[in-house]
N, C-alpha and C positions, 0 to 999 in steps of 0.2 A: 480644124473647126470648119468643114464642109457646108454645114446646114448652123439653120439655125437653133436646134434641136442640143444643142450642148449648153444653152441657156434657158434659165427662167422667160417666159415672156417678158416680162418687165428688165429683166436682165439682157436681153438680147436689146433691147430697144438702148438702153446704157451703155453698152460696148458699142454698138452701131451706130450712134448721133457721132458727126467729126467723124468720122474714120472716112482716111482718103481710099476713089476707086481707082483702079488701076485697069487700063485698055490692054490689047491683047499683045501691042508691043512695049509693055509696061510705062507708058505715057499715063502720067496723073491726067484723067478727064474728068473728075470731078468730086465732092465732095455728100457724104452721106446726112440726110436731114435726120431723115426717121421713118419708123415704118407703119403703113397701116395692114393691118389685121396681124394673125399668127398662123404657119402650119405652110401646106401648101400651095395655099392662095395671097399669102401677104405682100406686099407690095413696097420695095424699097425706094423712098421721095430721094432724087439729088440732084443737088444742083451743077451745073454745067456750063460752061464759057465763060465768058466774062474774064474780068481781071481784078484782083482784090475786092471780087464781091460784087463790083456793077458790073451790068447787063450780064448778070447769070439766070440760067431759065432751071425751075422745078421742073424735070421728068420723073416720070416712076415704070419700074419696072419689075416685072415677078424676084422676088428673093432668090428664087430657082438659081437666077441667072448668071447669080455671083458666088462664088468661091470665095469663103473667108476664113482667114489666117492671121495671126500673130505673127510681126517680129521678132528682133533681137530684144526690143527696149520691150516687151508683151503688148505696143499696140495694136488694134485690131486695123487691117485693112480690109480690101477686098481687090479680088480680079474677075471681068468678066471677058469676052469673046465682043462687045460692044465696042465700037470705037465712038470717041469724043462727037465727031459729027452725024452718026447713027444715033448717036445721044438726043444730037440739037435736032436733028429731022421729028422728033415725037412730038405727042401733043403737048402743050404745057400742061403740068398739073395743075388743077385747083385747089386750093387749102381748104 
């Protein structure tokens, strides 16, 4: 499940909310919000640092950028090429 292209819009956005990202040396760096738009422009919100939740920062990044897959149990995660502090270096999102 490469793209997001193997779901509904609406469905992609349901598998994708909570699903952990994974850094490129499989370090959990953060957690998936949701997405804005669809297709090749959409833009994955997640959140990043912190510790159970405070001082965690919204970034957002093209969809492009992650790789997603299912495990064993079928939940979805993601891998991208980003590490956790190329994460925190971006702008913060706005909601």
């Amino acid at each position: 499940m490469k793209t997001p292209g193997a779901f509904t819009k609406e469905g992609f956005s349901v598998h994708f909310t909570g699903a952990t990202i994974y850094g490129p040396d499989d370090e959990n760096i953060g957690t998936a919000q949701h997405v804005h738009g669809y297709g090749a422009d959409a833009q994955a919100v997640i959140d990043v640092g912190g510790f159970l939740g405070i001082g965690t920062k919204s970034i957002a990044v093209p969809v492009r950028d992650l790789d997603f897959m299912r495990d064993e149990a079928g939940d979805v995660h993601a891998v991208t090429r980003w590490t956790e502090d190329q994460l925190k270096d971006l702008p913060e999102h706005e909601h």
